[in-house]
Backbone as CSV, one residue per row, in Angstrom:
resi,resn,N_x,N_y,N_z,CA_x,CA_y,CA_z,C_x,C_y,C_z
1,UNK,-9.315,-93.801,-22.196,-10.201,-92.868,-21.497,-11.548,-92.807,-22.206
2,UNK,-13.051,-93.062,-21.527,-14.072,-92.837,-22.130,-14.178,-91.271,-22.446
3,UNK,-14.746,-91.219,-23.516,-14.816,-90.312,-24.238,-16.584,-89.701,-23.782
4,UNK,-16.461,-88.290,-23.494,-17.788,-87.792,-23.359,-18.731,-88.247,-24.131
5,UNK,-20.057,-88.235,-23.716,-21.227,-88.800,-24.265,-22.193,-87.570,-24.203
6,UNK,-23.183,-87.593,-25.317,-23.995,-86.215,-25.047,-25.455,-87.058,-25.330
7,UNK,-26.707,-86.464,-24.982,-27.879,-86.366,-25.038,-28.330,-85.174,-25.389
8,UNK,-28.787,-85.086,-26.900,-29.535,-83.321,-26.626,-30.151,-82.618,-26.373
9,UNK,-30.990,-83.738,-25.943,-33.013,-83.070,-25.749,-33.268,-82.377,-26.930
10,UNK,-33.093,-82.175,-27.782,-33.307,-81.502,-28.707,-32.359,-80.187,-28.960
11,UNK,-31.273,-79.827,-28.219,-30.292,-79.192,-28.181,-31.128,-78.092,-27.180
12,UNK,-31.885,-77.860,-26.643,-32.566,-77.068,-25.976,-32.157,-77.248,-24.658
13,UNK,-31.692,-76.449,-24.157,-31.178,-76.581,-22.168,-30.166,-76.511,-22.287
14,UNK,-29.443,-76.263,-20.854,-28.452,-76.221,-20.151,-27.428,-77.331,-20.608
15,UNK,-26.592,-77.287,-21.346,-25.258,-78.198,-21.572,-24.724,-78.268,-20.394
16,UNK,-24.752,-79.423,-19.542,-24.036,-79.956,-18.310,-23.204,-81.387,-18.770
17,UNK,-21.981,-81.360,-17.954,-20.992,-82.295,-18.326,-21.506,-83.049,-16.440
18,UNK,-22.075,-84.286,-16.608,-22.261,-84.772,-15.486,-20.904,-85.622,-15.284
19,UNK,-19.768,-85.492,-14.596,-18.603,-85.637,-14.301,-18.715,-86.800,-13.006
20,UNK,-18.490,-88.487,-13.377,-18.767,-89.239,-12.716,-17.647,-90.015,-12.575
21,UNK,-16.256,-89.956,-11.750,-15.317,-89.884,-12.233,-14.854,-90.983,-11.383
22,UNK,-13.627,-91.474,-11.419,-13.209,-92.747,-9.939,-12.311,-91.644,-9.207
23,UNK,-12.814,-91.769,-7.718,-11.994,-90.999,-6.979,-11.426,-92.056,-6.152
24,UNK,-9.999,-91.758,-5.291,-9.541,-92.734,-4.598,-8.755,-91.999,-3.268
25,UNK,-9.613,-92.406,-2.470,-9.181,-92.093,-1.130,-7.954,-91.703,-0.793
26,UNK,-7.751,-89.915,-0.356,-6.335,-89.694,0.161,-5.946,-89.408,-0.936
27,UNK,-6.067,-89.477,-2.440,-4.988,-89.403,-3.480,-5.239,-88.064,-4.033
28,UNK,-5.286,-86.927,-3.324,-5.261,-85.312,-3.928,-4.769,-85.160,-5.013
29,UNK,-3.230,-85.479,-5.436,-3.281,-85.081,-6.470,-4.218,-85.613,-7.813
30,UNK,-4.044,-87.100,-7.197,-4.646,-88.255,-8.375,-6.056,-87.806,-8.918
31,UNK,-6.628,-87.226,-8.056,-7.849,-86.930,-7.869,-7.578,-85.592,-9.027
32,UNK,-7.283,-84.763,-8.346,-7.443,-83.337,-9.255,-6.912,-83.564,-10.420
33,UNK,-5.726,-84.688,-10.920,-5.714,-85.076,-12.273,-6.774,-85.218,-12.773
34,UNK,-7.978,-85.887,-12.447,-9.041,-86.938,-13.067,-10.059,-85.835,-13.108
35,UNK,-9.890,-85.130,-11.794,-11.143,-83.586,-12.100,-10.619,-83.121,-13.619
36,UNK,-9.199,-82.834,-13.245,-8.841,-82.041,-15.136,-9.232,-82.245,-16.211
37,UNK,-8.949,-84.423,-16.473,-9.277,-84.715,-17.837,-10.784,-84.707,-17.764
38,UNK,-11.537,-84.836,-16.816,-13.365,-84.436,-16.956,-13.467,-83.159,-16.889
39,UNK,-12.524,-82.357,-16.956,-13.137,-80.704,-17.323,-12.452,-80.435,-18.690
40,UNK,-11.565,-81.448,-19.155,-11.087,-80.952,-20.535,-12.250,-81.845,-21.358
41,UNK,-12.488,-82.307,-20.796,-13.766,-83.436,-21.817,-14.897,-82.914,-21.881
42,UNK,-15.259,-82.332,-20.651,-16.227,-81.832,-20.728,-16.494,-79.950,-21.399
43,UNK,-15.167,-79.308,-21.476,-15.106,-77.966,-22.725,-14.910,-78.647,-23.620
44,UNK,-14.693,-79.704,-24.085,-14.322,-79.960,-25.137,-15.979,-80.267,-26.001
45,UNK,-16.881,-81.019,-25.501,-18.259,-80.625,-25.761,-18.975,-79.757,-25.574
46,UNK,-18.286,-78.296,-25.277,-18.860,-77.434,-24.838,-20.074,-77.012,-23.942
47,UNK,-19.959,-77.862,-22.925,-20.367,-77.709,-21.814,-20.462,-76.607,-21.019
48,UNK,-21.503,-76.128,-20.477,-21.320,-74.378,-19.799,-20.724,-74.773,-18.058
49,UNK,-21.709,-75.677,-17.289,-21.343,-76.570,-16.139,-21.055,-78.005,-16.271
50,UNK,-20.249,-78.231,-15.281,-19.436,-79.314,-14.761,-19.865,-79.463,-13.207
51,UNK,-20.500,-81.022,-13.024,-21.260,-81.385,-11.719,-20.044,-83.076,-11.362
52,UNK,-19.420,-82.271,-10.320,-18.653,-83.626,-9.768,-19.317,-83.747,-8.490
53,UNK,-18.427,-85.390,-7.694,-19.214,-85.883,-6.305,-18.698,-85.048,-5.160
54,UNK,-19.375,-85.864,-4.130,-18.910,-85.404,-2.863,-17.740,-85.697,-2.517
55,UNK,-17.268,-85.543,-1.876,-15.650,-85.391,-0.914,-14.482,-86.106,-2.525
56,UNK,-14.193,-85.059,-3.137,-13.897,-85.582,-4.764,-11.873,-85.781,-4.417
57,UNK,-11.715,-84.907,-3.454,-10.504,-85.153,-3.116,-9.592,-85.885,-2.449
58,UNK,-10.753,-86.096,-1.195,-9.926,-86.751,-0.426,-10.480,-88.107,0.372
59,UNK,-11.886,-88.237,-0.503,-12.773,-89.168,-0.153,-13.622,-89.314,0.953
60,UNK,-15.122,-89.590,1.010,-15.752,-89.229,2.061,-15.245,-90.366,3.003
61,UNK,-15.973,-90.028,4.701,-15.755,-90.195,5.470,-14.179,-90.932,5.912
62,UNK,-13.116,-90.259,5.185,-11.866,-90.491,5.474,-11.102,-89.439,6.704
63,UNK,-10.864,-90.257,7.994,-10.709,-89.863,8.772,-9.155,-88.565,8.572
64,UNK,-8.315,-89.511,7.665,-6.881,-88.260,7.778,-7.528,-86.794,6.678
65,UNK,-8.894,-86.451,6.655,-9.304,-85.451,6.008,-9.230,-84.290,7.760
66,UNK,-9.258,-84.724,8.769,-8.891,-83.932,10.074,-7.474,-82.989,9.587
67,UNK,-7.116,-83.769,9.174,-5.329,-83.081,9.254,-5.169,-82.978,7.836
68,UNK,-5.541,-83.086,6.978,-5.183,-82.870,5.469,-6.330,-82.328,4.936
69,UNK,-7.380,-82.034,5.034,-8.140,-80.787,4.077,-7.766,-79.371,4.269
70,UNK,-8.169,-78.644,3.726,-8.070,-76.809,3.738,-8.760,-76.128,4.045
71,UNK,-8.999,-75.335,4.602,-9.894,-74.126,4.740,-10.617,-73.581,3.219
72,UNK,-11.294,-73.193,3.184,-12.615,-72.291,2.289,-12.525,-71.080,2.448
73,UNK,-11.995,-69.995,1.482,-10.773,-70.458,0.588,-9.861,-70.935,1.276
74,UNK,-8.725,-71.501,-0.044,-7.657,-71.919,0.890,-7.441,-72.913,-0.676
75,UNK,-6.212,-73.422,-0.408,-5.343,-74.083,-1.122,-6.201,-74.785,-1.731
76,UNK,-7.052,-75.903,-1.907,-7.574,-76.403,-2.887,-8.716,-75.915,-3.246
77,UNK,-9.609,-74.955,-2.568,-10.797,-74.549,-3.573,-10.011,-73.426,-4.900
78,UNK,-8.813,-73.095,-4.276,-8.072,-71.979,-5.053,-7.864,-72.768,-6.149
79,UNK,-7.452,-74.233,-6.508,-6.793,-74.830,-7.462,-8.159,-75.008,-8.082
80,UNK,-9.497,-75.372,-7.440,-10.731,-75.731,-8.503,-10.929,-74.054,-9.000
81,UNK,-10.183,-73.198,-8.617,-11.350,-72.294,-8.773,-10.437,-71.738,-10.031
82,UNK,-9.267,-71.994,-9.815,-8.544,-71.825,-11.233,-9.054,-72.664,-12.256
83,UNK,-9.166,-73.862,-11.835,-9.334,-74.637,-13.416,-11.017,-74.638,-13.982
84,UNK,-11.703,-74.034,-12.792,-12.883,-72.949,-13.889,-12.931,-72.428,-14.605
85,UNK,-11.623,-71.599,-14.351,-11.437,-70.160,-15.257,-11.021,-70.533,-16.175
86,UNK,-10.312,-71.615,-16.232,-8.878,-72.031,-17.305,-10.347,-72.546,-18.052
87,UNK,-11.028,-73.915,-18.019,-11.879,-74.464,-18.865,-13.353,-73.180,-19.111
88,UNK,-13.779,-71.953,-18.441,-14.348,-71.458,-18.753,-15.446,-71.986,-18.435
89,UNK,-15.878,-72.961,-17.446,-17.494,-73.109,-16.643,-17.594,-73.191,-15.663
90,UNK,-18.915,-73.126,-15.308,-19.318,-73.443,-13.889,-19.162,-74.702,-13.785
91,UNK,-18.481,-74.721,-12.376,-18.178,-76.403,-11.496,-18.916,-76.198,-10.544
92,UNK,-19.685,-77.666,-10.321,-19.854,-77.855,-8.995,-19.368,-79.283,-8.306
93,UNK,-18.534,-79.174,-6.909,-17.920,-80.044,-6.371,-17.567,-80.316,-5.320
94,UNK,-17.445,-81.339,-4.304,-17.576,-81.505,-3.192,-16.227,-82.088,-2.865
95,UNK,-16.010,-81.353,-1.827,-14.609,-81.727,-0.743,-14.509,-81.043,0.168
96,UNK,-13.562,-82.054,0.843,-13.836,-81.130,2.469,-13.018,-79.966,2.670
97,UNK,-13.900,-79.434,4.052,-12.849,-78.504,4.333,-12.613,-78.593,6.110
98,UNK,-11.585,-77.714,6.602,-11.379,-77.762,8.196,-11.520,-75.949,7.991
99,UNK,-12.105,-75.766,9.284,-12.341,-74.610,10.011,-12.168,-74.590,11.513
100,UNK,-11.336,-74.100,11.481,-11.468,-73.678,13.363,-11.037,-75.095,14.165
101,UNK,-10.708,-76.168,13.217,-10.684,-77.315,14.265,-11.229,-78.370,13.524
102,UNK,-12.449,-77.714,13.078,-13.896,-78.822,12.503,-13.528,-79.100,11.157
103,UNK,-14.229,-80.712,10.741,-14.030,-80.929,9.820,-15.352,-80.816,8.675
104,UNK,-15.932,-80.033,7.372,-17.070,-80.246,7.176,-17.214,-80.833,5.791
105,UNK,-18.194,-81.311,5.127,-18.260,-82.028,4.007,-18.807,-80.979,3.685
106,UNK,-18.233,-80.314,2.452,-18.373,-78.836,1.257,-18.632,-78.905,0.347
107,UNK,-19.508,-78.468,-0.247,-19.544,-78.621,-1.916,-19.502,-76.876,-2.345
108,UNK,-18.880,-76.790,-3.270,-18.774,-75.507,-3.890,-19.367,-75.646,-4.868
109,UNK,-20.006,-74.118,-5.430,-20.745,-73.643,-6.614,-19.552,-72.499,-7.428
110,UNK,-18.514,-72.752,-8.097,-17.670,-71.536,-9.123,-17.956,-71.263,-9.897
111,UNK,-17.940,-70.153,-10.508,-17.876,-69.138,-11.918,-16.984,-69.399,-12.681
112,UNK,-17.156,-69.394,-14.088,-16.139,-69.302,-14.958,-15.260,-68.126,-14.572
113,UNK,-15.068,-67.385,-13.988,-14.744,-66.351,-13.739,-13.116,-66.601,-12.716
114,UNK,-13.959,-68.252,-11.770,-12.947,-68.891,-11.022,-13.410,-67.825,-9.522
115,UNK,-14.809,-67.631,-9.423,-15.176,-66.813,-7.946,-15.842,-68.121,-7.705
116,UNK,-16.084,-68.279,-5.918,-17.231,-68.811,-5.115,-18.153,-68.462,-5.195
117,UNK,-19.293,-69.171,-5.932,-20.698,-68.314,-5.627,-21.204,-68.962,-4.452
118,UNK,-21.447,-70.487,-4.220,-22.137,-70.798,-3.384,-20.696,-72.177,-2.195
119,UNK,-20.924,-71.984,-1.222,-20.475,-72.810,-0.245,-21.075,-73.737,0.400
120,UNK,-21.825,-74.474,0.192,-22.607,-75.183,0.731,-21.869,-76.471,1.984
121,UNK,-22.402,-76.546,3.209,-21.628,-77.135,4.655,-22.976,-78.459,4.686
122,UNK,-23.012,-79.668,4.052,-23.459,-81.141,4.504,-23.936,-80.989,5.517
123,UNK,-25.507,-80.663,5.933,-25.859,-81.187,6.986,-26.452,-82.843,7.621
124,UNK,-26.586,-83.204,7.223,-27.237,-84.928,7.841,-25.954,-85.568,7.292
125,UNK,-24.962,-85.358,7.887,-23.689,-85.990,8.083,-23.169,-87.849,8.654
126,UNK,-24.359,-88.103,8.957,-24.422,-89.500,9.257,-23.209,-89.988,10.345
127,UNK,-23.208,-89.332,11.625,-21.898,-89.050,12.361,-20.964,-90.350,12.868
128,UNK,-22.323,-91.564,12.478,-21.604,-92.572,13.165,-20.296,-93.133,12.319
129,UNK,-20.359,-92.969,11.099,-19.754,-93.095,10.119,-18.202,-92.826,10.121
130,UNK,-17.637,-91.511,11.216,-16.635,-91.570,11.261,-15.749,-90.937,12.233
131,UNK,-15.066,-91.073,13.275,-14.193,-90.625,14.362,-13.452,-90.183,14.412
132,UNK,-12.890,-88.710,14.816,-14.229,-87.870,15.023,-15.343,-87.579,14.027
133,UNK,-16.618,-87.486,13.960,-17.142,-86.848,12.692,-16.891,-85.893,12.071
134,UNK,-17.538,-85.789,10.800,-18.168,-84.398,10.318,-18.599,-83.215,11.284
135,UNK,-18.524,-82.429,10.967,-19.600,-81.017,11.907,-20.466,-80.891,11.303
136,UNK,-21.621,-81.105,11.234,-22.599,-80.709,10.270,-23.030,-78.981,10.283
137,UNK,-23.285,-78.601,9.095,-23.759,-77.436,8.209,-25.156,-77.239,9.045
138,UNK,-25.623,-75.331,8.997,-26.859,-75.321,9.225,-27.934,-75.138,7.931
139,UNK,-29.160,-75.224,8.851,-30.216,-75.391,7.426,-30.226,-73.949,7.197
140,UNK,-30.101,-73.223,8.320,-30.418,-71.796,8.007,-29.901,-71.129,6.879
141,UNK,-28.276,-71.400,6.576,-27.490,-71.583,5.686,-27.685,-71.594,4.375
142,UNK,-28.336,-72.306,4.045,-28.722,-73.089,2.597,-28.924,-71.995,1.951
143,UNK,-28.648,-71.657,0.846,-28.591,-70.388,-0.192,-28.788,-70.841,-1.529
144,UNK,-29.203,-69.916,-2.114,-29.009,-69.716,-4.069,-28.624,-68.821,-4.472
145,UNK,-28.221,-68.889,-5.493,-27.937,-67.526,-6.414,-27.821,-67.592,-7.468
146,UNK,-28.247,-66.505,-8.408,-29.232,-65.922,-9.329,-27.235,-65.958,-10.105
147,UNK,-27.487,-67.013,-11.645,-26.433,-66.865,-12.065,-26.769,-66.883,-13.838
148,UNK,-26.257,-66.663,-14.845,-26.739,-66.704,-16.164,-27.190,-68.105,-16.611
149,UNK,-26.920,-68.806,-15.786,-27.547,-70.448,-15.933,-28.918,-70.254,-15.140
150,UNK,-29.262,-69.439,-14.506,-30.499,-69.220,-14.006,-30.121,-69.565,-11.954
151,UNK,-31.426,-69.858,-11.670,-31.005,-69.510,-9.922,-30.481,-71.077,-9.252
152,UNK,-29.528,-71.206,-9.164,-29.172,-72.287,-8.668,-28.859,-72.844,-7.156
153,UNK,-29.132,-73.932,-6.993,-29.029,-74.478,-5.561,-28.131,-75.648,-4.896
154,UNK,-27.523,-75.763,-4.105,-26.504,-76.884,-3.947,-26.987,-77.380,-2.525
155,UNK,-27.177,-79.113,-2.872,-27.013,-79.895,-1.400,-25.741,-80.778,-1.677
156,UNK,-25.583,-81.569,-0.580,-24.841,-82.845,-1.003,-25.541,-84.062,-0.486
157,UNK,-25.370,-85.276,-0.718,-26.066,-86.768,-0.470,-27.015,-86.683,0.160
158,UNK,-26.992,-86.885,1.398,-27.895,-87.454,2.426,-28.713,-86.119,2.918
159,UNK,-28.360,-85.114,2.495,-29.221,-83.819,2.727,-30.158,-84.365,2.239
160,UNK,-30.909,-84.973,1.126,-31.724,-84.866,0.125,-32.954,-85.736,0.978
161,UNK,-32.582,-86.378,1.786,-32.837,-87.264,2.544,-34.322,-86.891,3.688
162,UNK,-33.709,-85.384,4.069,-34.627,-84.558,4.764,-35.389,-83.936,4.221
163,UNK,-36.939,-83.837,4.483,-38.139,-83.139,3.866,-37.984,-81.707,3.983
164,UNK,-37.172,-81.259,5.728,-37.404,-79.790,5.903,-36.226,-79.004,5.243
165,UNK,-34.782,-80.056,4.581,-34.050,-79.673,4.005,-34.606,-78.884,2.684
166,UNK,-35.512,-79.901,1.912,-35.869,-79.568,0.555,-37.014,-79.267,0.717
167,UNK,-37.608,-78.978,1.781,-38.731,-77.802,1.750,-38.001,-75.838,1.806
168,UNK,-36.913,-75.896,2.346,-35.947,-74.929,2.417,-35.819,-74.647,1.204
169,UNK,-35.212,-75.675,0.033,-34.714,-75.123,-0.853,-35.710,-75.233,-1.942
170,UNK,-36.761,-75.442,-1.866,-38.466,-75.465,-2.474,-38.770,-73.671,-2.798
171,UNK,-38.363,-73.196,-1.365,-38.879,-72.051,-0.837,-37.714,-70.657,-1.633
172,UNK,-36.640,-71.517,-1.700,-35.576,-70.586,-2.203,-36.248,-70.685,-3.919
173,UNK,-37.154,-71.045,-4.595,-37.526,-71.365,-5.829,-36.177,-71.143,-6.998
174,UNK,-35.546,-72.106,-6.755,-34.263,-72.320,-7.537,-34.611,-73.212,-9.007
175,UNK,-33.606,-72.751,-10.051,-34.258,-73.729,-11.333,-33.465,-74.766,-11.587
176,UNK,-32.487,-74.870,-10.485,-31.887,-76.346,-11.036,-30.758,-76.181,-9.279
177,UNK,-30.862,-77.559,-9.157,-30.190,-77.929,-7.677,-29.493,-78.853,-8.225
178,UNK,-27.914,-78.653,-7.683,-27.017,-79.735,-7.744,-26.847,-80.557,-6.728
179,UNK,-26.108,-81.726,-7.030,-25.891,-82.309,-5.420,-25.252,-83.747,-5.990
180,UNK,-23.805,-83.242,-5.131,-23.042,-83.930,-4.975,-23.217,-85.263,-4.342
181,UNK,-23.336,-86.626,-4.601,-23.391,-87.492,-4.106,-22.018,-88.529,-4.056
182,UNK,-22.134,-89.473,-2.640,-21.189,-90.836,-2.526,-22.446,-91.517,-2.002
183,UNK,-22.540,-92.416,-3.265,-23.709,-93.577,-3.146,-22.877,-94.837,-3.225
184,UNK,-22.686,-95.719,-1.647,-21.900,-96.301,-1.691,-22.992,-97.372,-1.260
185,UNK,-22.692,-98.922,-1.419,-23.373,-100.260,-0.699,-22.075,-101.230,-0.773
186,UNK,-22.876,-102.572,-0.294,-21.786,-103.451,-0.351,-21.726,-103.820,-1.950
187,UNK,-20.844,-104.714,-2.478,-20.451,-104.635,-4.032,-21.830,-105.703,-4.026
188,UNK,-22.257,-106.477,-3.742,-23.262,-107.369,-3.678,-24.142,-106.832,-4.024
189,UNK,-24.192,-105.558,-3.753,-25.805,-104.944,-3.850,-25.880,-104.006,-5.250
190,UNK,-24.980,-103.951,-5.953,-24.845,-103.429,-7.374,-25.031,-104.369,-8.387
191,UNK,-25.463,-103.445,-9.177,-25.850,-102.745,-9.874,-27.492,-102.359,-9.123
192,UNK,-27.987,-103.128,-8.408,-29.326,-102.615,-8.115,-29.412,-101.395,-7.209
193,UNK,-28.256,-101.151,-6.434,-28.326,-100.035,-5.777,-28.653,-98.606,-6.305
194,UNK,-28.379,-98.741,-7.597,-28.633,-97.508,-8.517,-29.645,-97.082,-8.381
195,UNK,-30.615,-98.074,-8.436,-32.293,-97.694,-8.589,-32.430,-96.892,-7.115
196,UNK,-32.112,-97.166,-6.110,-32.541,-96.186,-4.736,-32.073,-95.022,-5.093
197,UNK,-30.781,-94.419,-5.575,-30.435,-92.931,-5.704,-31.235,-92.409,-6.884
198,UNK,-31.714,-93.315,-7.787,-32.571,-92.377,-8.951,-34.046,-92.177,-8.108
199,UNK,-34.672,-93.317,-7.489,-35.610,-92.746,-6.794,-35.171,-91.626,-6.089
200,UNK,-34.208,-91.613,-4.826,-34.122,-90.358,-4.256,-34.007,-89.105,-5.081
201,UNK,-33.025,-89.010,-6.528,-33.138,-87.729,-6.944,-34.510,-87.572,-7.491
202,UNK,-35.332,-88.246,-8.141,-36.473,-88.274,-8.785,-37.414,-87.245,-7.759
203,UNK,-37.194,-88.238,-6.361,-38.123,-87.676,-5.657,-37.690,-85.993,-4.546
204,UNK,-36.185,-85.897,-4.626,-35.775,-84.548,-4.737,-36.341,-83.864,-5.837
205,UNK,-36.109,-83.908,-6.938,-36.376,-83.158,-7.836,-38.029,-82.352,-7.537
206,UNK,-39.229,-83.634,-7.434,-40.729,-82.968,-7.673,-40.625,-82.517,-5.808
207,UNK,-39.607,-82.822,-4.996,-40.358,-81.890,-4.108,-39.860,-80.353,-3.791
208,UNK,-38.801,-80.670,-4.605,-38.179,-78.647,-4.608,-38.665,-78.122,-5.744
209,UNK,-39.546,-78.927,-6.978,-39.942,-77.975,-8.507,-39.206,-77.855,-8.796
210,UNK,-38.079,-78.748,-9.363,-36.820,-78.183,-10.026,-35.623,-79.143,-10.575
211,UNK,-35.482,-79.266,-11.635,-34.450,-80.243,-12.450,-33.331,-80.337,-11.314
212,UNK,-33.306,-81.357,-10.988,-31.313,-81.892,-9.969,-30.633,-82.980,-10.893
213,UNK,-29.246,-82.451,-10.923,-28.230,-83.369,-11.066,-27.561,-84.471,-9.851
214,UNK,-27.452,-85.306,-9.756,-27.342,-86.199,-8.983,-25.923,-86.683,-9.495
215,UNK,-24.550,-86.275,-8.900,-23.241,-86.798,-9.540,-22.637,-87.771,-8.450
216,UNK,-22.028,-89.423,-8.636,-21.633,-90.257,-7.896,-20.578,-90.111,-8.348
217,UNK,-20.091,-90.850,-7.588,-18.779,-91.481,-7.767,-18.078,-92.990,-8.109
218,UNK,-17.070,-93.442,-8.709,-16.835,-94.578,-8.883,-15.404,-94.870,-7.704
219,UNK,-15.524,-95.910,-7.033,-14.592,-96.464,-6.436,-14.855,-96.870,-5.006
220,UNK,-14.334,-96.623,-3.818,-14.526,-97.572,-2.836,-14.419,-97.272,-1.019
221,UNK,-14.534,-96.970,-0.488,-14.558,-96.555,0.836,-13.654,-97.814,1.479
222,UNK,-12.599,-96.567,2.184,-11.204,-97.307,2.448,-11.382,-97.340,4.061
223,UNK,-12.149,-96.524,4.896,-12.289,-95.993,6.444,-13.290,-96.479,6.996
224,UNK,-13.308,-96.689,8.130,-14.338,-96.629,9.010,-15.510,-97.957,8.839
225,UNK,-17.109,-97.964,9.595,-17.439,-99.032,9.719,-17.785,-99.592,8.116
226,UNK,-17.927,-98.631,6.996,-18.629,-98.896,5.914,-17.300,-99.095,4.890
227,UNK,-16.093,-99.651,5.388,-14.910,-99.675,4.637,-14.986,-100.984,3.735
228,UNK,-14.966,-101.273,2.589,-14.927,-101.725,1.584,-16.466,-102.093,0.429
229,UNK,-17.070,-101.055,1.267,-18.039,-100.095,0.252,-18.141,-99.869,-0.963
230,UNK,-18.774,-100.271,-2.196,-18.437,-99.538,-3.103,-19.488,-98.686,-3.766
231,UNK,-18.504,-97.713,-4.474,-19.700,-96.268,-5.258,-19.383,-96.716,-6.542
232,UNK,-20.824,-96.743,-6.841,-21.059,-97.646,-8.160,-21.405,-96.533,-9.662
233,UNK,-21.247,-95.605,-9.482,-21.275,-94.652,-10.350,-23.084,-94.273,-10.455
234,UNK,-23.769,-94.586,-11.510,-24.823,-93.948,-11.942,-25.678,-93.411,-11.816
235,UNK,-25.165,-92.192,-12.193,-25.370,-90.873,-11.889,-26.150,-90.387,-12.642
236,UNK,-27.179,-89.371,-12.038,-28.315,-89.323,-12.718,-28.906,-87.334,-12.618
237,UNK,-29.139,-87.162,-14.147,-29.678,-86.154,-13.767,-31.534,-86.344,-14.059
238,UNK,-32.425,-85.490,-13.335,-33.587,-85.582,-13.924,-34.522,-84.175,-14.225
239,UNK,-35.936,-84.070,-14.627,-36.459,-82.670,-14.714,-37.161,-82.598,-13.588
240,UNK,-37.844,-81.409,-13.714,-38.688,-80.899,-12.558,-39.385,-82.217,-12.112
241,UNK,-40.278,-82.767,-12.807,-41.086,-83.861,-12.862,-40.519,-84.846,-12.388
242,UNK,-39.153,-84.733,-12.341,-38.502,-86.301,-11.891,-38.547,-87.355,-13.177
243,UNK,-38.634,-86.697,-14.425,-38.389,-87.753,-15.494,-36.589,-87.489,-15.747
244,UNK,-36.316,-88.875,-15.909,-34.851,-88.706,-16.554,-34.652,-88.653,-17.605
245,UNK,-33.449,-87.637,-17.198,-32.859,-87.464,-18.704,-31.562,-88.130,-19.330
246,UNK,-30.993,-88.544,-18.183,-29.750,-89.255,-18.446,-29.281,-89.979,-17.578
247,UNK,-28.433,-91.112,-17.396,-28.258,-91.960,-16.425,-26.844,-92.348,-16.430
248,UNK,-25.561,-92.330,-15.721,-24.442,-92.885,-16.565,-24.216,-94.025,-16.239
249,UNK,-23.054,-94.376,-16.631,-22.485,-95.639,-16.478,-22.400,-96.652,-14.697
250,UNK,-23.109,-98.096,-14.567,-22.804,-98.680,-13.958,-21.542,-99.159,-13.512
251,UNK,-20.824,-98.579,-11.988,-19.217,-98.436,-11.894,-18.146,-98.638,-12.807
252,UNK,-18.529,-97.382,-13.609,-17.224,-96.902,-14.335,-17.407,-95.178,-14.697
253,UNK,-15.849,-94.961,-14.794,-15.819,-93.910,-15.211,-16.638,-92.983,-16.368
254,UNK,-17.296,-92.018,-16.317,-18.621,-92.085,-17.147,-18.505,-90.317,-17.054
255,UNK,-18.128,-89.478,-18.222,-18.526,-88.103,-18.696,-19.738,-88.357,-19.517
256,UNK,-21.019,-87.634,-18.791,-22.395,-87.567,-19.821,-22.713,-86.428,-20.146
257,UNK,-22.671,-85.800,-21.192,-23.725,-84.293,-21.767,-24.618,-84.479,-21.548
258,UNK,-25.299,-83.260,-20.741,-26.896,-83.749,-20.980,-27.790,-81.981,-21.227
259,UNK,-28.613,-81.808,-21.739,-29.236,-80.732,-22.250,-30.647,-81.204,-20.939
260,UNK,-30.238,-79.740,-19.767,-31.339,-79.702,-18.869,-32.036,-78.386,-18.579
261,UNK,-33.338,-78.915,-19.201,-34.458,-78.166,-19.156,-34.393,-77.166,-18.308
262,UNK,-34.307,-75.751,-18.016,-34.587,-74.964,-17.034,-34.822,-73.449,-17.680
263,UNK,-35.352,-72.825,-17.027,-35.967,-71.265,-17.440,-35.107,-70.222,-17.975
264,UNK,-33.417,-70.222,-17.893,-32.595,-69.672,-18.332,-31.876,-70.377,-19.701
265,UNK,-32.556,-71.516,-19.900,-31.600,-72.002,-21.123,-32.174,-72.041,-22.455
């Protein structure tokens, strides 16, 4: 097992465990194993937050997420929201949920405490991607909240994508935005694919004023037209400015410390 890696900036900022982990389609439990040993790795450097990917459970655009995700709350945000409490930080993490029928791509914001602060519902869902789709999230929606890490904000992937998205959350003047990503291409196109998601967070970052973590994933898209896809890991956090501070590992499993600059730390 790689062993956490830290950066200190000078020990100044926010201790974040950027949690870049291999997820594998459909495998819930397998999955929430691998969330565990990146939240024991990551208290174990004493880390305050923990930033995992999008759909961490059950893998994005996987169609049997219709009939096998949970409701919000509900059985698996209950299990992340315990092992907050148990490791003592803020997580942030993406998986789906069903409501009413619908299926939506979720990322949660928890408390050490093991409460929901933020729920965040994927809007630019990319619908062709999977049958039936996603439901996409509204913009109206989009929230922060004011937490001892300072005011925080959550998108996931392809949100970041939209100007009036992150003019929204510009406006919410948040000091650090997470966002769950599945940055997937064909395997051909890696390692260079990396460079497009650091531009995109770079250029998230200077247009909301505000340090983002950018967390991928390692492994492979099993569904639909983009099926044997792969998410190449490197994952990136940067500052307001869009300078980086840390970058992880090219597809592999990769825990990074990173000390990020923001007004509460």
């Amino acid at each position: 097992m790689n062993k956490a890696k830290g950066k200190q900036n000078g020990g100044r900022g926010l201790r974040t465990a950027i949690c870049q982990i291999f997820c594998l389609d459909g495998d819930r439990e397998g999955n929430f194993a691998r969330i565990e040993h990146a939240l024991a790795e990551a208290a174990e450097a004493e880390a305050r937050l923990a930033c995992f990917p999008e759909s961490s459970l059950l893998g994005w655009v996987n169609a049997a997420a219709h009939k096998r995700a949970c409701r919000i709350p509900g059985v698996d945000s209950d299990r992340l929201c315990r092992l907050a409490k148990q490791y003592g930080m803020f997580l942030c993490i993406g998986l789906d949920e069903i409501d009413d029928g619908r299926l939506y791509g979720s990322a949660l914001l928890i408390d050490p405490g093991g409460h929901i602060l933020i729920k965040h519902r994927k809007i630019n869902v990319l619908p062709e991607l999977m049958t039936p789709p996603y439901t996409p999230g509204r913009e109206e929606d989009i929230t922060a909240v004011n937490t001892s890490l300072g005011r925080i904000g959550v998108l996931i992937c392809a949100d970041t994508f939209v100007t009036k998205i992150l003019e929204r959350v510009r406006n919410l003047a948040v000091d650090l935005l997470l966002v769950p990503y599945g940055w997937a291409a064909p395997e051909t196109q890696w390692p260079g694919h990396g460079n497009e998601l650091h531009r995109v967070v770079r250029a998230t970052a200077t247009a909301v004023g505000a340090p983002v973590v950018g967390t991928d994933l390692v492994g492979q898209i099993t569904c639909g037209p983009w099926t044997g896809q792969v998410y190449g890991g490197q994952s990136i956090a940067v500052d307001a400015q869009g300078n980086t501070l840390v970058i992880a590992a090219d597809r592999d499993r990769d825990i990074q410390i990173v000390e990020i600059p923001t007004k509460e730390a």
